[in-house]
Residue frames as qw, qx, qy, qz and C-alpha x, y, z in Angstrom:
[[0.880, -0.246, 0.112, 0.391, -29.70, -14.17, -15.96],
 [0.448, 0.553, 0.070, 0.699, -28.15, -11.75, -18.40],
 [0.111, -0.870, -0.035, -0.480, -29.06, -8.90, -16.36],
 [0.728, -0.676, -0.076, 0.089, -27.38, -10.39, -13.06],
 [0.790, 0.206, 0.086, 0.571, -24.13, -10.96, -15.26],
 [0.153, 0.713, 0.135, 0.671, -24.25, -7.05, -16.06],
 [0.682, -0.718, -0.135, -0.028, -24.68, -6.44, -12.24],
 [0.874, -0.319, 0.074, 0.359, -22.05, -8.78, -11.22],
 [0.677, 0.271, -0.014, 0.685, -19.51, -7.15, -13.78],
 [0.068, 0.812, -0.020, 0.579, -20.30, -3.36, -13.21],
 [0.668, -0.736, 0.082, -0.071, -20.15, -3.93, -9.14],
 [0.898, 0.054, 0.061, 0.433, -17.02, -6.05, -10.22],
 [0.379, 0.695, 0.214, 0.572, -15.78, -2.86, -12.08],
 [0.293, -0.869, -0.009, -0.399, -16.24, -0.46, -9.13],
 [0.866, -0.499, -0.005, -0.044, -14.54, -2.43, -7.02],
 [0.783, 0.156, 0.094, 0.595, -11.55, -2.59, -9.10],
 [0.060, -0.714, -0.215, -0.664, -11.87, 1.34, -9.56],
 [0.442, -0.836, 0.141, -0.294, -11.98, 2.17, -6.02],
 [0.843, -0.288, 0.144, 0.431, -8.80, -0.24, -5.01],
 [0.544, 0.630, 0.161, 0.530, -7.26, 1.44, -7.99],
 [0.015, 0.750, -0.056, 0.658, -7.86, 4.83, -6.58],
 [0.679, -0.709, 0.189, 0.020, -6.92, 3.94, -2.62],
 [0.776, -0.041, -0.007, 0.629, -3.33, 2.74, -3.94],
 [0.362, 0.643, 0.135, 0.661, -2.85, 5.90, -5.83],
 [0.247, -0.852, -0.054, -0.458, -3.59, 7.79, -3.18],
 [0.841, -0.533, 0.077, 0.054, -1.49, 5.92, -1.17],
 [0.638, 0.375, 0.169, 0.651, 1.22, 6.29, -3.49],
 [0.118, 0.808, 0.163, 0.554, 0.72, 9.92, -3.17],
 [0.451, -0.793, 0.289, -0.290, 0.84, 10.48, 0.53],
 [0.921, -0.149, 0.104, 0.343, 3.92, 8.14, 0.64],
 [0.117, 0.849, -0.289, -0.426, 5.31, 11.09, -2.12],
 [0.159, -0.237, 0.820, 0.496, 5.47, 8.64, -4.90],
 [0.155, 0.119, -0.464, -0.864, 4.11, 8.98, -8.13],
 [0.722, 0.126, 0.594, -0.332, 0.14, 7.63, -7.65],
 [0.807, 0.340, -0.110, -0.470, 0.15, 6.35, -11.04],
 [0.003, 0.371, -0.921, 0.117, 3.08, 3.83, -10.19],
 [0.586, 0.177, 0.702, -0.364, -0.19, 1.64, -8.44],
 [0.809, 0.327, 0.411, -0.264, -1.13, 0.86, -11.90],
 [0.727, 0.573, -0.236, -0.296, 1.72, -0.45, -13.29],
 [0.979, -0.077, -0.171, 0.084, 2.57, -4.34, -13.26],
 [0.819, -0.140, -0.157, 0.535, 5.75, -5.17, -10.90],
 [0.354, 0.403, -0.148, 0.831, 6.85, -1.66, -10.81],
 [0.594, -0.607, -0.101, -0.519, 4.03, -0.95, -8.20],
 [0.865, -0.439, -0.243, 0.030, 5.49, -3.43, -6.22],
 [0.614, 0.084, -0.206, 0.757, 8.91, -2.26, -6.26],
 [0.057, -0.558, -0.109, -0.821, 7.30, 1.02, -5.54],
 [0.842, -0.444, -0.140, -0.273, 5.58, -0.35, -2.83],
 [0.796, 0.007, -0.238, 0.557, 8.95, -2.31, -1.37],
 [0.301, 0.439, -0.197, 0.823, 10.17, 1.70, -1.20],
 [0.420, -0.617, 0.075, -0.662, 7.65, 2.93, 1.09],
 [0.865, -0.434, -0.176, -0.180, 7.55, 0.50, 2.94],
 [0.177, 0.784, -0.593, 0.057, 11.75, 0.31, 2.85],
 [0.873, 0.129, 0.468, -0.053, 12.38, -2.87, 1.53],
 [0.084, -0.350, 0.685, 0.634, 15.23, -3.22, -1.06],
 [0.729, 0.319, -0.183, -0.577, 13.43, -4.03, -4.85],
 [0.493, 0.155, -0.835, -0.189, 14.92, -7.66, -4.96],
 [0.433, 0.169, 0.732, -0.498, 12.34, -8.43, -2.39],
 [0.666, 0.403, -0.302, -0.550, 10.31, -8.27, -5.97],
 [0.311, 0.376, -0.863, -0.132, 12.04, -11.91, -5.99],
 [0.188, -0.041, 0.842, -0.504, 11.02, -13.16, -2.61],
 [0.495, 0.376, 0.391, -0.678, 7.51, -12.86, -4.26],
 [0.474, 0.481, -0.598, -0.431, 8.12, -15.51, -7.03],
 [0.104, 0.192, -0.929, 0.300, 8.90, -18.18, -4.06],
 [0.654, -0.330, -0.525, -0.433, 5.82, -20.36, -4.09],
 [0.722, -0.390, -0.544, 0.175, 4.48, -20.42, -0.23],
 [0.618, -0.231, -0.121, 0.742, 6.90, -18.43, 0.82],
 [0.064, 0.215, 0.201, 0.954, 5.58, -15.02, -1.12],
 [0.359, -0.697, -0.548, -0.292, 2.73, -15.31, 1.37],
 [0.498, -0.572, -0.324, 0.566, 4.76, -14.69, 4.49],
 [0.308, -0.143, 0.058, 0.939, 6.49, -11.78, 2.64],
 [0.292, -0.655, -0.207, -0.666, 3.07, -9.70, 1.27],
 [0.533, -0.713, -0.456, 0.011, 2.20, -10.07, 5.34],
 [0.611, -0.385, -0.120, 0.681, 5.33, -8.62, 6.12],
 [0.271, 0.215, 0.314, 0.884, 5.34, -6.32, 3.78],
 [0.383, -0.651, -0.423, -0.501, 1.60, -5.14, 4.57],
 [0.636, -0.641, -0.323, 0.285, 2.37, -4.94, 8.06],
 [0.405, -0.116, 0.058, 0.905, 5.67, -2.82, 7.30],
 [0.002, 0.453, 0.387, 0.803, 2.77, -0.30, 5.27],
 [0.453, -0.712, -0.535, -0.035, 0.45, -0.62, 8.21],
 [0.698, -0.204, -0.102, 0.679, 3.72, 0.75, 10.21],
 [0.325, 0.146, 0.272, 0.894, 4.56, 3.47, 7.44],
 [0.158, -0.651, -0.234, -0.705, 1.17, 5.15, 7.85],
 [0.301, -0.402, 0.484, -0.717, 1.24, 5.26, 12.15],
 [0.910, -0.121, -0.139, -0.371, -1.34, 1.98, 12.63],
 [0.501, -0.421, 0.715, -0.245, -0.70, -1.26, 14.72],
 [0.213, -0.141, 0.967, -0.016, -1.45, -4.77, 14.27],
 [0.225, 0.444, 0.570, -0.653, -4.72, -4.34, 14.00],
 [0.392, 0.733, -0.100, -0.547, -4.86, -2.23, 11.14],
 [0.306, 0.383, -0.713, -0.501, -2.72, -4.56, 9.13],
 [0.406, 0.279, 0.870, 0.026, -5.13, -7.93, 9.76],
 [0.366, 0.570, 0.520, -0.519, -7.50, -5.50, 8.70],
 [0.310, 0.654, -0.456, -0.518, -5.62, -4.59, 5.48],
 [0.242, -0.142, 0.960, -0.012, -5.25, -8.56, 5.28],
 [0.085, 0.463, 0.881, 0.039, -8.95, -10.18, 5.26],
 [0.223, 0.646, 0.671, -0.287, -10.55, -6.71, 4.61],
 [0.389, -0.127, 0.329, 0.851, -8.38, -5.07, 2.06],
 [0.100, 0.446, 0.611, 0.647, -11.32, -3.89, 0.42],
 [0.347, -0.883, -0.270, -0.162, -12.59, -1.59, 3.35],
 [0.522, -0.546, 0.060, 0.652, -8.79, -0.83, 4.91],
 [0.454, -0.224, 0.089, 0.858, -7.26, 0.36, 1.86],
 [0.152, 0.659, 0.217, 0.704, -9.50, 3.00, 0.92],
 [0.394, -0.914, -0.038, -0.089, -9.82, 4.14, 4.36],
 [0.777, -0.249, 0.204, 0.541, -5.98, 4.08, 4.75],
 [0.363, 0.298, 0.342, 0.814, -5.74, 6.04, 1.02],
 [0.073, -0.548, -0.400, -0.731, -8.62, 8.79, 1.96],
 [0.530, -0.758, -0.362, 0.119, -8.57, 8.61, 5.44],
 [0.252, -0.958, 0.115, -0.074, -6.76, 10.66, 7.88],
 [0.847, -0.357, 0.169, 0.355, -3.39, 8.67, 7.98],
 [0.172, 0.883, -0.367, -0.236, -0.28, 10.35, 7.30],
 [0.916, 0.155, -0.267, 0.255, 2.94, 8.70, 6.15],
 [0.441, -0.874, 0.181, -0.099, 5.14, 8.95, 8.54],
 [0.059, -0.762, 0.628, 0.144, 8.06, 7.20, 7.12],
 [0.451, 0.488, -0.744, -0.064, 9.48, 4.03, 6.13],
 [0.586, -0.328, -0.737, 0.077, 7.92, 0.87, 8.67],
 [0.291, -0.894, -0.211, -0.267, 7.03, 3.69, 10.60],
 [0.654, -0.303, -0.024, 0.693, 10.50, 5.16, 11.34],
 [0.185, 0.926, 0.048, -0.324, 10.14, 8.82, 11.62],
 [0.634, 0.422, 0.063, 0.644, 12.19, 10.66, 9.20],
 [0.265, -0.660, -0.316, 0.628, 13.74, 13.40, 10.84],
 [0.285, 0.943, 0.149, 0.080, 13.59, 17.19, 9.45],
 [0.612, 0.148, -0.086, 0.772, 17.04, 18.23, 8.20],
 [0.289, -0.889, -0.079, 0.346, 18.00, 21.33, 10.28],
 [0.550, 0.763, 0.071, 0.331, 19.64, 23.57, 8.93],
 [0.697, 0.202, -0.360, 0.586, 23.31, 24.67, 9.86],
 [0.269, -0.903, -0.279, 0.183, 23.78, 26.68, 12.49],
 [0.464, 0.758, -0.001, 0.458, 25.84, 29.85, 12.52],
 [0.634, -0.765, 0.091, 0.064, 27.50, 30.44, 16.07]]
């Protein structure tokens, strides 16, 4: 029984450890700091940015019931931010633990803000 315990935690461990390292990386290819993902409420407000979301949405997520609709929205807006559909965010939903590392280490780019390009400032012209 002892030995399953040990199991249970180390798998436990990894698990945390690889979620860990798919924010960060998500953080990163967003161009915000990855180590933001592992620290309390400021991740989220971090999170809110990419996703553009003002930070007193940080509130909305205090409102018992009501701070479910907004993670869905909010996860959907990220789904958005990296080029993905519907799809991709159930999957970040009920399989968070197989989206976001393939999200952080896959091929997705960030492509902006609920997936509103950002355009490339041009530079002035001279004519």
């Amino acid at each position: 029984m002892e030995d399953f315990f040990v199991v249970f935690v180390l798998f436990y461990l990894a698990i945390i450890i690889l979620m860990i390292a798919s924010i960060w990386t998500i953080f990163s290819k967003a161009g915000k700091p990855g180590w933001a993902a592992i620290i309390p409420i400021y991740n989220v407000i971090v999170l809110l940015e990419i996703v553009g979301k003002p930070w007193w949405w940080l509130l909305l997520f205090l409102i018992p019931f009501a701070n479910i609709v907004f993670l869905i929205i909010v996860i959907h807006k990220l789904s958005l931010s990296f080029g993905h559909e519907v799809g991709f965010t159930l999957g970040l939903i009920f399989l968070g633990i197989i989206f976001y590392p393939i999200l952080g280490f896959g091929s997705s780019k960030y492509i902006g803000p609920g997936g509103v390009q950002i355009p490339l400032q041009q530079p002035p012209s001279t004519v």
